[in-house]
N, C-alpha and C positions, 0 to 999 in steps of 0.2 A: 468220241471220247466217252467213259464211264465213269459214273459220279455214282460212287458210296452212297445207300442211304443217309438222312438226316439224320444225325444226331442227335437225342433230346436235350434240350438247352432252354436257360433261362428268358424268359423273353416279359421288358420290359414297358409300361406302359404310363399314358398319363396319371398321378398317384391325386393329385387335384384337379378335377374337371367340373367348371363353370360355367353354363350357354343360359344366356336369358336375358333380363330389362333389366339395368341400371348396374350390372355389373363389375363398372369397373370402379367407383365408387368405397365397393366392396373389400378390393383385393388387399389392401391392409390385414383387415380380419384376414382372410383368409390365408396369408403371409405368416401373421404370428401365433394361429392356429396350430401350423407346422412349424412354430418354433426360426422362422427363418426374418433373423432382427433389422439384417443390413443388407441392403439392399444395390447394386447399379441396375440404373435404367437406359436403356440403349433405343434413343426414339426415332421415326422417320421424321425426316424434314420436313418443319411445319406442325405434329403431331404435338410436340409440345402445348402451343401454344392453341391448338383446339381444346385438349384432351384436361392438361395439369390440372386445369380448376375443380375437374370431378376426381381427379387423382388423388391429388396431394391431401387433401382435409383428411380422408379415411388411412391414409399412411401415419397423418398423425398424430392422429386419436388411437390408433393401437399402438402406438410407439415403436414404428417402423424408419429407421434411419435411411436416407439416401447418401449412398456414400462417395459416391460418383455419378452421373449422368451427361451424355452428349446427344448430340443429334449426328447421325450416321449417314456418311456422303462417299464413302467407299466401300468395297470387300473383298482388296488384296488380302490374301491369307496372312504376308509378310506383315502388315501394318494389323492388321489383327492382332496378332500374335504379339508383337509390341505393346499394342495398347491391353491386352489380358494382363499381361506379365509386369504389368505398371500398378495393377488396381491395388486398395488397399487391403490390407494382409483380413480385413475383418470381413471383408466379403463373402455371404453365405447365400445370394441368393441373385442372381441376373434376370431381370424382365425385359423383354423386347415387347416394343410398344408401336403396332403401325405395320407394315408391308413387307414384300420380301427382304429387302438389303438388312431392314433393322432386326428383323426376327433371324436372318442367316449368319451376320454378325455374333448377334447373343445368343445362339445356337452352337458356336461353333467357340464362344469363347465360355461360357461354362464347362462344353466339352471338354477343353484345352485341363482349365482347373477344376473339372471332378465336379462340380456345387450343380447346385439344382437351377431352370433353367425354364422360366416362366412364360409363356408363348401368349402376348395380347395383341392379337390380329384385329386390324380397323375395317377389313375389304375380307372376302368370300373367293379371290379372285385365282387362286390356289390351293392344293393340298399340302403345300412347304410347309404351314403353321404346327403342323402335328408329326410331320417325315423325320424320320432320322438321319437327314442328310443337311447339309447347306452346301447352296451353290455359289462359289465364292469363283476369285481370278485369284487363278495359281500361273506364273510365269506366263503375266498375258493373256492366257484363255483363262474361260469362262469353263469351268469343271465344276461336279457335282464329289463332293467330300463328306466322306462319313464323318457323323455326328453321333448325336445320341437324341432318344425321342424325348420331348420334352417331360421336365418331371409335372409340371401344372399349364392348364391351356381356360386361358378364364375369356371367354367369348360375349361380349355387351352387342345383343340386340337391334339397341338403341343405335349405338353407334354404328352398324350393322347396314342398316336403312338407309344411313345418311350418304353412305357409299356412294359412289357414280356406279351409274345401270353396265357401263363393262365391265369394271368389278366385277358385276353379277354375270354378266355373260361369260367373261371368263372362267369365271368358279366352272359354270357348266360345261364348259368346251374342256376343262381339263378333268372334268369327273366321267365323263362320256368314254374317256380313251382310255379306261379300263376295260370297255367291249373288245378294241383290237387288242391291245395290249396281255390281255389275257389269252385269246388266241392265239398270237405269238408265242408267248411264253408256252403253251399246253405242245405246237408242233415242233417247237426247242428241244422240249424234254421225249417227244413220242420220235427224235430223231438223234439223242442222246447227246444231244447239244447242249444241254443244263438241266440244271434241278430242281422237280416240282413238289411246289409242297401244297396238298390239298385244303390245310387250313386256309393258309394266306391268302389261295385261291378263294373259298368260299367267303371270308370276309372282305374280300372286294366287291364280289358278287352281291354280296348284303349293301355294300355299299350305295351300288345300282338303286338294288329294290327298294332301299332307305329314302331315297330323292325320286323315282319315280311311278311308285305303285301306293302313297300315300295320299295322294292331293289333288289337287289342279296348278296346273301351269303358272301359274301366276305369279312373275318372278317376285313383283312388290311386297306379296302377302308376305306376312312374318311366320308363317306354318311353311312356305317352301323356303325363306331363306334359314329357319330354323334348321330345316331339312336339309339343306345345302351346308349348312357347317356340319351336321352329323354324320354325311356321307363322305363330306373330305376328310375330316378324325377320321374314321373307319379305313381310308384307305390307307391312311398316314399309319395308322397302327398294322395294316396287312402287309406294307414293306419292313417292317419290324420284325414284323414275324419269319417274312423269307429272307429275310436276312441282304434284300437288294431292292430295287426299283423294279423288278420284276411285276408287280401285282400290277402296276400303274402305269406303267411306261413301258411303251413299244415302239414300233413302227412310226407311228405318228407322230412321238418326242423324236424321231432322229430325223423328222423331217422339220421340225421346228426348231429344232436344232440347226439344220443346216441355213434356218430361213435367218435365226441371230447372226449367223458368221457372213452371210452374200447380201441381204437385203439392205438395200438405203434407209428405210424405215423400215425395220421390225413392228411387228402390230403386239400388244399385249400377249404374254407368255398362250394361255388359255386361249384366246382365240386360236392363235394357230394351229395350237391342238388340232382345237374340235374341228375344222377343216380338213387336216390332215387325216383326222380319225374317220371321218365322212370315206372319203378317197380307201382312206385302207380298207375300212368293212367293205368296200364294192370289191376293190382287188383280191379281198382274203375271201371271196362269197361268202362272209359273216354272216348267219342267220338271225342273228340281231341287228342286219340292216334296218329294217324295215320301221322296226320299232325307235333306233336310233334318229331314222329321218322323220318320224314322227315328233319326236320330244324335241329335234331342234329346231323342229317348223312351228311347232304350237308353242315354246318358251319365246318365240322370236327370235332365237341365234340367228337363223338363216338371215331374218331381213334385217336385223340391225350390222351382219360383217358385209351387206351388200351393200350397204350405204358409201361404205369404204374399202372397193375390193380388194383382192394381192393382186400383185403382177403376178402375171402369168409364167412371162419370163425367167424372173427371180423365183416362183414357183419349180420350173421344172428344172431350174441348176439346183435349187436345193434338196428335191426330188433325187436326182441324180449325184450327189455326193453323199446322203442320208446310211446309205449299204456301211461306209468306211466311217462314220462317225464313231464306231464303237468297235474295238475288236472283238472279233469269239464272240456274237450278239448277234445269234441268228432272229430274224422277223420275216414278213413273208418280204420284205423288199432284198430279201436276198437271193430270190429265187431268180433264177437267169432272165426269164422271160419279164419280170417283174415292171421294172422299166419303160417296157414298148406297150405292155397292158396297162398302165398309169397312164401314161400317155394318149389312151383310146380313150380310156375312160374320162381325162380331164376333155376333152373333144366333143364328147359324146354325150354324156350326163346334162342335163339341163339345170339344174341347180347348180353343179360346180362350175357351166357356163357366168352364172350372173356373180359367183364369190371368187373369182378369180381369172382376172384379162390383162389381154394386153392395154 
């Protein structure tokens, strides 16, 4: 198939961005800075009742209204879309406070009404915080739904630290599978299978360099998890740019993907990634193998997803179902042979011996 050059087109990004100590304190000011008075707060469960106390004072010393607030225990689109279309008429301004459900929620429900649409992420554990997408249940499954990238992303440090260390692992397992994922994406387009667009590629890439050519490994230090929320923004804004999931997601998400739909227990989004992402740079002879199993040996990914391995099993169905998860979405697992080379290699490999057994 042939795909028309890009068109040049507006591309929109965070208009308020805040990463640092004691930020969230903050976001009042920052709120009535840009004019935006009334506010709903859409929280994770539990998040309230951590978080409010450093909230609420600075909301109401700038004289910032909350004008609705729940804590979010779904994300049918259907009841979504209900609870938007309920808010009141004075509504200028949506914050999602806490993890994925509560940021994919007030993501997709500013979307709905037009207004701005404030991302305060409590965990590193994704690049969804900053994506122009929420991944919501539409008719039972679990689909990814265009959105809009958030207009402000105000990121506390502090609160940052306090995370559980898979949070942190996770972050890493899904910033990593921008190595395969790009790869894919580049033999898509060199097979006119989709369309590459060289910026969104390079700010992925930055992405990389941003989290791994800075520092030391150290997931605790506040210099890599600073690092770690800059390189997931960056990626968040390179699917912005290409106008898909392209920059970030390949191979590896259709294999975690398939792992949500067969698995008894699903392991955290992010872990399975970067698993997955392992496995695919051997199959695609990624020349950022090498480097890839370096950063996940010296962050520890490696030994902390061995503590708790996949089945093996549930590994290789979801392995084998991964090619159909997507239509028109070539990756190297579409290549015929694909399959029975996955296959060797989970056999073969000595690391993906101890992350994934029967």
């Amino acid at each position: 198939m042939y795909y028309a050059p890009f068109p040049n087109k507006q591309i929109n990004i965070p208009y308020l961005l805040k990463i640092g100590n004691g930020k969230i304190k903050k976001i009042g000011k920052y709120l009535t800075d840009k004019n935006l008075n009334n506010a709903v707060i859409y929280w994770s469960e539990g998040m309230q009742a951590l978080l409010g106390d450093k909230l609420y004072p600075g909301l109401s010393d700038n004289n910032v209204s909350i004008v609705h607030e729940q804590d979010i225990q779904f994300i049918n689109i259907e009841e979504i879309t209900k609870v938007t279309f309920n808010l009141p008429k004075a509504t200028d301004v949506i914050l999602g406070i806490g993890g994925g459900k509560a940021l994919d929620f007030a993501k997709f429900s500013a979307h709905l009404l037009k207004i701005p649409f404030v991302s305060v992420p409590t965990s590193t554990s994704n690049d969804g915080f900053c994506s122009p997408n929420s991944s919501l249940i539409v008719n039972g499954k679990r689909k990814t739904v265009k959105a809009s990238i958030p207009f402000g992303v105000v990121v506390d440090l502090d609160i940052i630290k306090e995370s559980p260390q898979i949070c942190l692992y996770s972050g890493i397992g899904d910033m990593v599978s921008k190595i395969t994922a790009l790869y894919d994406w580049k033999q898509a387009a060199e097979k006119k299978l989709d369309r590459y667009n060289d910026f969104a590629s390079l700010m992925s890439y930055n992405s990389l360099t941003l989290l791994f050519n800075k520092h030391s490994t150290d997931i605790n230090a506040e210099s890599f998890q600073r690092s770690l929320v800059n390189s997931l923004l960056t990626s968040g804004i390179a699917m912005e740019i290409a106008g898909s999931s392209r920059p970030a997601s390949g191979s590896e998400h259709l294999i975690s993907h398939g792992l949500d739909a067969i698995s008894k227990r699903p392991r955290m989004h992010g872990l399975q990634v970067g698993i997955a992402t392992y496995l695919c740079a051997l199959l695609q002879n990624n020349p950022s193998t090498s480097g890839l199993r370096d950063i996940l040996t010296a962050t520890g990914f490696f030994a902390y997803v061995q503590q708790d391995p996949l089945s093996k099993e549930e590994f290789i169905k979801a392995l084998q179902m991964a090619p159909s998860i997507k239509s028109n979405f070539y990756t190297i697992l579409s290549e015929k042979d694909s399959f029975a080379r996955a296959l060797q290699i989970l056999d073969q490999d000595p690391i993906l011996n101890q992350l994934i057994r029967y």
